[in-house]
C-alpha positions as CSV (number, residue, x, y, z in Angstrom):
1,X,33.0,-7.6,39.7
2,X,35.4,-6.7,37.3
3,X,34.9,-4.0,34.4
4,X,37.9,-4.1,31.6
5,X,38.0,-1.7,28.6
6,X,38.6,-4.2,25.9
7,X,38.8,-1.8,22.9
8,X,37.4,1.7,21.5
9,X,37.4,3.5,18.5
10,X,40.4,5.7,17.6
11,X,40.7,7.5,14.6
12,X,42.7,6.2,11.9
13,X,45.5,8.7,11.1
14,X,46.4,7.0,14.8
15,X,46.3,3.6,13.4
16,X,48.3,4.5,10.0
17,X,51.6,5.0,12.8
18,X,51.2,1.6,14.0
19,X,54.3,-0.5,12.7
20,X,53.7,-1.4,9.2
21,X,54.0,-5.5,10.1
22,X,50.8,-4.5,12.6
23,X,47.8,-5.9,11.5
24,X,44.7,-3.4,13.0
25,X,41.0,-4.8,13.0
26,X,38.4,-5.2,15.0
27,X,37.5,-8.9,13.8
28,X,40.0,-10.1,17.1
29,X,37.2,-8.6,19.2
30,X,34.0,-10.2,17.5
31,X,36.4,-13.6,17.4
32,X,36.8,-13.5,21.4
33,X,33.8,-12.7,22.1
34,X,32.3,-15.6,19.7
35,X,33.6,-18.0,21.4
36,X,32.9,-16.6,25.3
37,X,29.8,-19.2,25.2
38,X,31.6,-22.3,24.9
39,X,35.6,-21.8,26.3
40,X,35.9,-21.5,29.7
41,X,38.9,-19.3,29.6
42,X,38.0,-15.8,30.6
43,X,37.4,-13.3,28.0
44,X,40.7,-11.3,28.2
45,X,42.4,-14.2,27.7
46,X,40.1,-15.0,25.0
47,X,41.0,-11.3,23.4
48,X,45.1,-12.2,23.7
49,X,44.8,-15.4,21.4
50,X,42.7,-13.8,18.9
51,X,45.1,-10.9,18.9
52,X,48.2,-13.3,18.1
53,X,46.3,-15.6,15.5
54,X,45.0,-13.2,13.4
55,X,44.2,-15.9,10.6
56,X,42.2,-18.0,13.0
57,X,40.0,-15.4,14.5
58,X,39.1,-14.7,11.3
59,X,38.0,-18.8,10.5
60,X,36.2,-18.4,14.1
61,X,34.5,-15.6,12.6
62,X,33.5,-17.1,9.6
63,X,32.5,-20.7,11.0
64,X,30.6,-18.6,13.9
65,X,29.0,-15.3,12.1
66,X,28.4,-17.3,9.2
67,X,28.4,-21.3,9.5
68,X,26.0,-21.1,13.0
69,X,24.2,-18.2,11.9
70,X,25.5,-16.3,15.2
71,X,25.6,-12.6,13.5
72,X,25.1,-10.6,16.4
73,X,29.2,-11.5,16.9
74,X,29.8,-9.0,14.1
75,X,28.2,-6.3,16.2
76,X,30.7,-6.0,18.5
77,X,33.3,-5.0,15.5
78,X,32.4,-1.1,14.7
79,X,33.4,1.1,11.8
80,X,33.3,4.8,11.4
81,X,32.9,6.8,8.2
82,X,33.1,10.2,7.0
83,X,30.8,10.2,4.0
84,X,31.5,13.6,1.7
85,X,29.6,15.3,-1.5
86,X,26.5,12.5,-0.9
87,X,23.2,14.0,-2.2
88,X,20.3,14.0,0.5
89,X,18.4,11.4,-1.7
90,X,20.8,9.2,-1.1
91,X,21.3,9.9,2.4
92,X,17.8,8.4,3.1
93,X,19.0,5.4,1.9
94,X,21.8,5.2,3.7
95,X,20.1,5.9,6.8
96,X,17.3,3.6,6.3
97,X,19.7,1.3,8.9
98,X,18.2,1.9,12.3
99,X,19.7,-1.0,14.6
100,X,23.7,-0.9,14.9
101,X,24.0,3.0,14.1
102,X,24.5,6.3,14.6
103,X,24.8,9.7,12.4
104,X,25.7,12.9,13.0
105,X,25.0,14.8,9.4
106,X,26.3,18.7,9.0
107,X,23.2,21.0,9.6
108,X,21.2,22.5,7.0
109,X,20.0,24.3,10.3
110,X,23.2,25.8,11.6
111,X,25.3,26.1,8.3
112,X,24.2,28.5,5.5
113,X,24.7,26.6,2.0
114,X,26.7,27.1,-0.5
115,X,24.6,25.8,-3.4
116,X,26.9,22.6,-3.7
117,X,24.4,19.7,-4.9
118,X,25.2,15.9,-6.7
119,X,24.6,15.5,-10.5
120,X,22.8,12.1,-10.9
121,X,25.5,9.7,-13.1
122,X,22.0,8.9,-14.7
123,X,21.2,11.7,-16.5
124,X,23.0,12.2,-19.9
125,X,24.8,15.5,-21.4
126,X,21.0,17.4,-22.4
127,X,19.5,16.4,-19.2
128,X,22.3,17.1,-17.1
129,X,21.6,20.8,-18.4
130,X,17.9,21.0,-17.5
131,X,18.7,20.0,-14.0
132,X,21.6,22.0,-13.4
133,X,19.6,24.6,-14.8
134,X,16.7,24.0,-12.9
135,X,19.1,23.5,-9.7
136,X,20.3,27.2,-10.2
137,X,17.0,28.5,-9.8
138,X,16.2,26.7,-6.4
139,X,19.6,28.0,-5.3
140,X,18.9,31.4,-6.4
141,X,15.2,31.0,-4.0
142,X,17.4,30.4,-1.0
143,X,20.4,33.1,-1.3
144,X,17.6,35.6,-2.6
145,X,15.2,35.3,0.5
146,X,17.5,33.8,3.3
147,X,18.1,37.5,4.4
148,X,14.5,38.3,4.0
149,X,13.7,35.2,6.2
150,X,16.2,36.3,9.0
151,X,14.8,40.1,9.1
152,X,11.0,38.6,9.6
153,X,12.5,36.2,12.4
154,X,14.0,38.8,14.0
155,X,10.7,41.1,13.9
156,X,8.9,38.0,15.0
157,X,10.4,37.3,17.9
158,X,11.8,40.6,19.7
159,X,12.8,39.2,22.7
160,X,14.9,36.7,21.4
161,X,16.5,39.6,19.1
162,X,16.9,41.9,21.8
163,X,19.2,39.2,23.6
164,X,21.3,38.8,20.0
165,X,21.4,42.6,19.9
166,X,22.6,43.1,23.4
167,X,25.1,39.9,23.5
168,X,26.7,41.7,20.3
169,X,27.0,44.7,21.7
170,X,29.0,43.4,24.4
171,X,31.7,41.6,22.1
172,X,29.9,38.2,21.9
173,X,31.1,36.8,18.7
174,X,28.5,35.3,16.4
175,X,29.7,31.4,16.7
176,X,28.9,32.2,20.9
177,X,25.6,34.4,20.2
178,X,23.4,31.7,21.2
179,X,20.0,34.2,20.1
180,X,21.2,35.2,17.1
181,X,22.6,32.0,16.1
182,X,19.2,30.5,16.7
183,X,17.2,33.8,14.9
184,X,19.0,33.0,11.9
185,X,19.1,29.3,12.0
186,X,15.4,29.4,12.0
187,X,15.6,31.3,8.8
188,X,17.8,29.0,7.5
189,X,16.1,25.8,7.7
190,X,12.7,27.3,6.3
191,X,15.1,28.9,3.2
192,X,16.1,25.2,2.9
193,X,12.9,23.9,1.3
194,X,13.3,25.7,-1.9
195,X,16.5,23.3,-2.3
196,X,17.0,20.0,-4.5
197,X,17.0,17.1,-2.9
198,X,20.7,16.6,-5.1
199,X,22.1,18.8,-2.4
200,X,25.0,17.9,-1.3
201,X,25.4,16.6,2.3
202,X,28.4,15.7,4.6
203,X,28.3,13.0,8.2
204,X,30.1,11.3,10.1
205,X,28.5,7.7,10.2
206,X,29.3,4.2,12.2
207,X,28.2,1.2,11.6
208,X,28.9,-2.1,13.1
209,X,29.7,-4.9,10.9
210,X,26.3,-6.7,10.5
211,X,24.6,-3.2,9.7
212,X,27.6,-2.5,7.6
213,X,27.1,-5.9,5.7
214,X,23.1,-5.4,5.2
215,X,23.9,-1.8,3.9
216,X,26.5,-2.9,1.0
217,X,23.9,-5.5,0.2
218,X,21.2,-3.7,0.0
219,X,22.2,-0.9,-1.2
220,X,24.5,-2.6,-4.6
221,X,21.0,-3.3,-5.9
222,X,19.5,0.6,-5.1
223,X,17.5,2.1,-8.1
224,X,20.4,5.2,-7.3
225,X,23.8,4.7,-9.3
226,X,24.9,7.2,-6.3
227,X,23.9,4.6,-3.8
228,X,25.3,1.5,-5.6
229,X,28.7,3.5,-5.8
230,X,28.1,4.3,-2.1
231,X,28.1,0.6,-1.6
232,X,31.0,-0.5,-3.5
233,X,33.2,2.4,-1.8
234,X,31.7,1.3,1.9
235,X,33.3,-2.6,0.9
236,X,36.7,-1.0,-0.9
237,X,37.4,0.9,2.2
238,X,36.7,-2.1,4.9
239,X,37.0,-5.6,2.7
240,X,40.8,-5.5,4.0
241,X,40.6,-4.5,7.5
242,X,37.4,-7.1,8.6
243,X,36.8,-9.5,5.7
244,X,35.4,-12.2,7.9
245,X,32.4,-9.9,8.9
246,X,31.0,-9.0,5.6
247,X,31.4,-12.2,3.7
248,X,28.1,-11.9,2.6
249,X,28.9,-9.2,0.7
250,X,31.6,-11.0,-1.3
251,X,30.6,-13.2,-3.7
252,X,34.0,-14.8,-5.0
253,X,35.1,-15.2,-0.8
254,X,31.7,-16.8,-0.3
255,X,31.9,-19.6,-2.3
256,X,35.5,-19.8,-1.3
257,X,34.5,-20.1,2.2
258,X,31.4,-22.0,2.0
259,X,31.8,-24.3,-1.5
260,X,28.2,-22.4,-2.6
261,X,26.4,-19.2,-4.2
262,X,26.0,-16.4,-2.5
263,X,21.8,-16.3,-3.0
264,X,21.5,-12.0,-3.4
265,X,18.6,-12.5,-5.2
266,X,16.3,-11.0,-2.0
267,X,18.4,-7.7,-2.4
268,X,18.4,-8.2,-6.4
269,X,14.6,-8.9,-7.0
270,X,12.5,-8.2,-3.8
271,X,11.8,-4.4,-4.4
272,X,11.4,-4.2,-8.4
273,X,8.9,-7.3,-8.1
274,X,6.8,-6.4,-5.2
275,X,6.4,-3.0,-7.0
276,X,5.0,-5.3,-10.3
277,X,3.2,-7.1,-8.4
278,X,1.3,-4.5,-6.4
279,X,0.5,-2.5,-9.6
280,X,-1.1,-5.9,-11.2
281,X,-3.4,-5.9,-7.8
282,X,-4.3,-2.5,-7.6
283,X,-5.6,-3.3,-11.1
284,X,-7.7,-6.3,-10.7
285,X,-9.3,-4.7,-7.2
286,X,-9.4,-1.3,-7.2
287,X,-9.4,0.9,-10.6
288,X,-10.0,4.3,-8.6
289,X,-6.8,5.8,-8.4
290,X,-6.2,8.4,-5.4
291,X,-9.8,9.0,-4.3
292,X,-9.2,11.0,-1.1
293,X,-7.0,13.4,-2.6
294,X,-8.7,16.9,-3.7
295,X,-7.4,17.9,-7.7
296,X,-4.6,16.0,-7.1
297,X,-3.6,17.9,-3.7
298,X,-3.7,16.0,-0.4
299,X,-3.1,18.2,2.3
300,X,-0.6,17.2,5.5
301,X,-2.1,14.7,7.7
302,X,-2.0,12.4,10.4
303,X,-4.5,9.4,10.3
304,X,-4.7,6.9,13.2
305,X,-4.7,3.5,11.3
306,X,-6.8,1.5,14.3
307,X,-6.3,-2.4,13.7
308,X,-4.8,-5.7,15.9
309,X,-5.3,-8.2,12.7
310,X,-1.8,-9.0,11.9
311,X,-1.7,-10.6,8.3
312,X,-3.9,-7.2,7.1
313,X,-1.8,-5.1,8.8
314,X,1.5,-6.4,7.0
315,X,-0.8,-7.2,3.5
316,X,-2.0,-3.8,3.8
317,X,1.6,-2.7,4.1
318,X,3.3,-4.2,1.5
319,X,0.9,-2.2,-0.6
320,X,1.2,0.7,0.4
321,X,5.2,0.7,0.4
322,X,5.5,-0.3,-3.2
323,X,2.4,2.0,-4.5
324,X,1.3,5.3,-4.0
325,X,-1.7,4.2,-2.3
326,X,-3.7,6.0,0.6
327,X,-3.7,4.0,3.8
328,X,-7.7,3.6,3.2
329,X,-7.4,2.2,-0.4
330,X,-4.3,-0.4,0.8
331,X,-6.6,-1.7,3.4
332,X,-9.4,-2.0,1.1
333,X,-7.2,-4.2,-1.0
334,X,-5.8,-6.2,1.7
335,X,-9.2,-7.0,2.7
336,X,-10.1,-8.2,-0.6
337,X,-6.9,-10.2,-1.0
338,X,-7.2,-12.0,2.4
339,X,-11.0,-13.3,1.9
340,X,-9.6,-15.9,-0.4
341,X,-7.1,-18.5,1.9
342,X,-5.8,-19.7,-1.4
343,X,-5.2,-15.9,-2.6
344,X,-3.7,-14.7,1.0
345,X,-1.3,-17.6,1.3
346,X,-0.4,-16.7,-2.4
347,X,-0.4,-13.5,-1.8
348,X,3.1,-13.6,1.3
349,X,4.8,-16.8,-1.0
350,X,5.1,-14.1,-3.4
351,X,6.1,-11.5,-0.9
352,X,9.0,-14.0,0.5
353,X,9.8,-15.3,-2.8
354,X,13.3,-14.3,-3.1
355,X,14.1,-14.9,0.7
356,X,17.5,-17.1,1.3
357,X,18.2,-18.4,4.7
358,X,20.4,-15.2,5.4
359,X,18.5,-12.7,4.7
360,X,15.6,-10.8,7.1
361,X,11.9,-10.2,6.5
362,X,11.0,-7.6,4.4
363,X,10.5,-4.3,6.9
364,X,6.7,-4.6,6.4
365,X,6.5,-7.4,9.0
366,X,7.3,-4.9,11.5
367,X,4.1,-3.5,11.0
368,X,2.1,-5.3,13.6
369,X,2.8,-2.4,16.3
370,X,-0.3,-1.0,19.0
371,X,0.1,2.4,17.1
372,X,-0.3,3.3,13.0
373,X,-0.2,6.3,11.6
374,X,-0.2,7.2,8.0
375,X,1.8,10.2,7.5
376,X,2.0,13.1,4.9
377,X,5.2,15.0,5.3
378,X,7.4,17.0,3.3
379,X,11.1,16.0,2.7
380,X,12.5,18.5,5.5
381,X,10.2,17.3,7.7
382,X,10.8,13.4,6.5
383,X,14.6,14.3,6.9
384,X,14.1,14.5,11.0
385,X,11.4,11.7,11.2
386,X,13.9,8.9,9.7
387,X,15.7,9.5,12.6
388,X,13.5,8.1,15.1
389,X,14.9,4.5,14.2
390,X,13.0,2.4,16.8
391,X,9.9,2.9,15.0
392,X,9.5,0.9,11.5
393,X,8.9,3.7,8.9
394,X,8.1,2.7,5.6
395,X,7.8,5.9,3.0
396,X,6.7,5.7,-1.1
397,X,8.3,7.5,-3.4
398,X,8.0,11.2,-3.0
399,X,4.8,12.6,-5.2
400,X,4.7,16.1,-6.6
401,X,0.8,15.4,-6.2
402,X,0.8,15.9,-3.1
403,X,1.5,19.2,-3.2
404,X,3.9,20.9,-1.3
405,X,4.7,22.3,2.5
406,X,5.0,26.0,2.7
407,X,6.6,27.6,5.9
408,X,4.6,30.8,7.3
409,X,7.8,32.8,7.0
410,X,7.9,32.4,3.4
411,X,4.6,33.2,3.1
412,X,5.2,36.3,5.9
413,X,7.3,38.1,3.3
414,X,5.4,37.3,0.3
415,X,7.9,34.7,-1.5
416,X,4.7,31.9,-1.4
417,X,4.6,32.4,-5.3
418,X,7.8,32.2,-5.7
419,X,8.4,29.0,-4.1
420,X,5.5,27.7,-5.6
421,X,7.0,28.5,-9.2
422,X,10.2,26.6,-8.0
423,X,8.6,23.7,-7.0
424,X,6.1,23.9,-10.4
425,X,9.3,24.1,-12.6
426,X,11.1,21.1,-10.2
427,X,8.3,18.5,-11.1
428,X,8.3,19.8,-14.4
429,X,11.5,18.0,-14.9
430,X,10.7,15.7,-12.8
431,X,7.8,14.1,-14.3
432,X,10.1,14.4,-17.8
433,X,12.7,12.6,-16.4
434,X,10.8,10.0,-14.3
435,X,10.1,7.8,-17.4
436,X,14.0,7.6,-18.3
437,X,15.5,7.4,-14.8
438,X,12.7,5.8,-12.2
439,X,13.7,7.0,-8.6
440,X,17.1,9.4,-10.3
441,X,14.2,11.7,-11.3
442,X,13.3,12.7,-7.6
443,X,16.9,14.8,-7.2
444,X,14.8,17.3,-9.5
445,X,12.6,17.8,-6.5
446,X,12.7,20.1,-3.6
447,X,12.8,19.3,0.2
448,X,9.3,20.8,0.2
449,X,7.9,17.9,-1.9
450,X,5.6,15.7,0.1
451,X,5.7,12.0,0.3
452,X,3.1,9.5,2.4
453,X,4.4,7.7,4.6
454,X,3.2,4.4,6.9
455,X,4.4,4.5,11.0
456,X,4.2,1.8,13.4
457,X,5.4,2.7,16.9
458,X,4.8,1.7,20.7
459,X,4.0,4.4,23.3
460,X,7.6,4.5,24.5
461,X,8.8,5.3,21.9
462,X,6.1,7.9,20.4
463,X,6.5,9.4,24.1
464,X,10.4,10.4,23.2
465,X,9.1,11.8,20.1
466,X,7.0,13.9,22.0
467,X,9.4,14.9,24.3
468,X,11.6,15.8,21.6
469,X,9.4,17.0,18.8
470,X,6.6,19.0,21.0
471,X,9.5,20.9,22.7
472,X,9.7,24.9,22.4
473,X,13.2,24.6,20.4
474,X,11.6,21.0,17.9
475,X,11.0,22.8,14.0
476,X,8.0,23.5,13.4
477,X,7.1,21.0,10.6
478,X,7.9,17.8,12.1
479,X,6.7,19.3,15.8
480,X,2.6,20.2,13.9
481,X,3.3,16.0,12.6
482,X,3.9,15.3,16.4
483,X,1.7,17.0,17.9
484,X,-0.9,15.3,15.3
485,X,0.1,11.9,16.0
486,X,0.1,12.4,19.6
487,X,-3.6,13.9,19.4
488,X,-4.5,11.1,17.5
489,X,-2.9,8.7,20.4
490,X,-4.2,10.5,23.4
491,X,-7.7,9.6,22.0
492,X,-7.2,5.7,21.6
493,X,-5.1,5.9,25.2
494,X,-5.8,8.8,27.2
495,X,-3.9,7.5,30.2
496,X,-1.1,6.1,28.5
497,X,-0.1,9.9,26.9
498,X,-1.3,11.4,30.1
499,X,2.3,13.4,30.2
500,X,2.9,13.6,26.6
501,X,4.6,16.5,25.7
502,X,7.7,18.4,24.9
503,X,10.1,18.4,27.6
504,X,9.6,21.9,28.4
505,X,6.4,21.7,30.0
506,X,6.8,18.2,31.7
507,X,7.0,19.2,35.0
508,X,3.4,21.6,34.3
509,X,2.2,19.0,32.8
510,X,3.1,16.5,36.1
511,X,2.4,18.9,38.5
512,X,-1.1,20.0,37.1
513,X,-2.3,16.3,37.0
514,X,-0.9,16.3,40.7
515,X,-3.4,19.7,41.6
């Protein structure tokens, strides 16, 4: 056996001192490795030829990636971004890719905030004023009480203080203070949910080239101006360096290349029409609008959504994505929709109507998994869910009618009105707005907006959520939504989630089953 380290990332202030005739990409890589399948040479050789014939790695990549349809070559080519000054709306867009990923965003946990946030290139010169104003005040929520909210979680937990007390007085600095570090970041991220989701946010973000492809794509069509300039600055900063791995996201090179059109009308036409199209169904089968939900406020929930029929699962859905639908009413519909053969089979050709041969299925079709959940979270707690990437997610738009998420420390020193009042004056603007701007009127909100949200996972992976999410150090939003879906679980499969839990209590939970 022989193990060779064929390449790795290096940063690129490295690569900018290689000699200006050098030519650094990653596309030599993907080219070798294209073509291990059918040359019998072996692969370092493979890597040497690519490296001197630049030029014909990259028609190997093209005829390969493109011409065969092969585009798991382009995952071996890997980019890495730092990604400045984006809001956290259009973070979740960005982040939406699961497969070919990673992200490591600056905390809103473990750094306090300096009221930094993204004005919307939507808005014009008036409106631009309301939310900046309107900005201000959900600023002024978390600098007011963020002091407040590290006194109450320093009273509520003494033993923990007492550690950050004693390390300081031995000369621990703050950055090493692990207690007090961990008192006050508690009191950060509940401050946090008072904020706009225009804050500004900062990662570090890789991609390999065929997630880096679908993101451009997807993303030049976004109902965000932020995120369509997101996409055209991800292609500026890589069409030189690997432009044989994200030819689909060049039209003129396409046709160039291939003598045809570059079909983007999936990523043009797919969202905006499903949306239509869902709105004329929910009209001609169900006129009730919202049912469930008590004047207007649905509280947080977790509902186990119990069903192995396939085509309702991915009908039911596709409505619930582009609506603002409960889980119950999208069912309902689906079931109508599907007792007519003719109507169902209309029903996914309208669904896959802008498909081209390149392009996946819509992210509903995912949602054929043994375990559903219909979810009501609020954006902080939405923020840490996303990143659980293995399961298919698939969230509406966030809705100020669903109230919002409180935490009990805001409420422990009496600023619950005051965050209420916030979030009143947030969907204020917001429902002003949303007839101008669509989607651009959600910056007005706050991350303690709510927003339903569909989940379709497999015990494996709901068992790492567990484990992570059920542990003593998980927050406490997203760890009550855990410990709700995993209730819900243990009751469909008791034995399967027999040692569910965080990984703090594993080995009780092991070693009491073994008693």
């Amino acid at each position: 056996m022989k193990v060779n380290l064929a390449g790795f990332n290096i940063d690129k202030n490295l690569i900018d001192k290689l000699p200006k005739d050098s030519i650094a990409t990653p596309e030599t890589i993907s080219a070798a490795y294209a073509r291990i399948s059918r040359d019998p040479r072996d692969v370092p050789e493979l890597r040497q030829e690519a490296l001197k014939q630049i030029k014909k790695a990259r028609r190997s990549n093209q005829s390969i990636v493109f011409g065969m349809s092969h585009h798991s070559v382009a995952e071996h080519a890997y980019f890495n971004f730092d990604i400045l000054q984006i809001s956290r709306l259009a973070l979740e867009e960005l982040e939406a890719r699961r497969i070919g990923a990673a992200y490591t965003e600056k905390s809103q946990r473990y750094i306090t905030l300096k009221g930094d946030y993204v004005i919307p290139q939507e808005f014009n010169y008036n409106d631009r004023k309301k939310y900046i104003e309107l900005v201000k005040l959900q600023n002024e929520f978390y600098q007011k009480n963020l002091k407040k909210l590290t006194e109450y979680q320093f009273r509520s937990h003494p033993q923990l203080a007492e550690k950050a007390i004693t390390a300081a007085a031995k000369g621990v600095s703050d950055k090493m203070n692990r207690a007090k570090n961990t008192l006050e970041g508690w009191a950060k991220e509940d401050a946090r949910y008072a904020l706009s989701l225009g804050t500004q946010a900062q990662l570090g973000m890789s991609f390999n080239a065929r997630t880096l492809e679908h993101a451009i794509r997807i993303m030049r069509y976004s109902e965000l101006a932020e995120c369509r300039d997101l996409a055209q600055k991800l292609f500026a900063v890589t069409k030189e360096i690997a432009p044989s791995l994200i030819i689909l996201t060049d039209p003129d090179e396409f046709m160039k290349t291939f003598k045809t059109e570059l079909q983007d009308d999936f990523f043009k036409y797919t969202d905006s029409s499903l949306k239509k199209y869902v709105e004329e169904l929910i009209k001609k089968y169900y006129s009730k609008a919202n049912p469930e939900t008590i004047e207007g406020r649905a509280v947080e929930e977790a509902i186990m959504i119990n069903n192995s029929n396939v085509d309702l699962n991915i009908t039911a859905a596709v409505l619930h994505h582009n609506s603002k639908l409960s889980g119950k009413e999208s069912y309902s519909i689906a079931e109508r929709i599907l007792a007519d053969d003719e109507q169902g089979e209309e029903f996914f050709a309208k669904v896959m109507n802008f498909i081209s041969a390149f392009d996946p299925l819509p992210r509903e079709f995912e949602f054929t998994g043994e375990l559903k959940f219909e979810l009501i979270v609020s954006a902080s707690n939405y923020a840490q869910l996303k990143r659980h990437r293995l399961m298919t997610i698939l969230a509406q738009d966030y809705d100020p009618n669903l109230g919002i998420t409180i935490p009990a420390s805001i409420k422990s020193i009496n600023a619950g009105n005051e965050l209420m009042e916030v979030a009143n004056l947030s969907q204020e603007l917001y429902y002003e707005f949303l007839p101008k701007f669509g989607k651009a009127a959600e910056y007005c909100l706050i991350n303690a907006h709510r927003r339903r949200v569909l989940v379709s996972t497999n015990p494996r992976e709901l068992y790492h959520i567990s484990r992570l999410r059920e542990d003593e150090h998980a927050q406490w939003d997203i760890k009550k939504t855990a410990t709700r879906m995993l209730t819900l679980a243990k009751k469909v499969a008791p034995r399967t989630f027999l040692y569910s839990g965080g990984k703090d209590h594993f080995e009780r939970l092991k070693n009491k089953d073994q008693i």
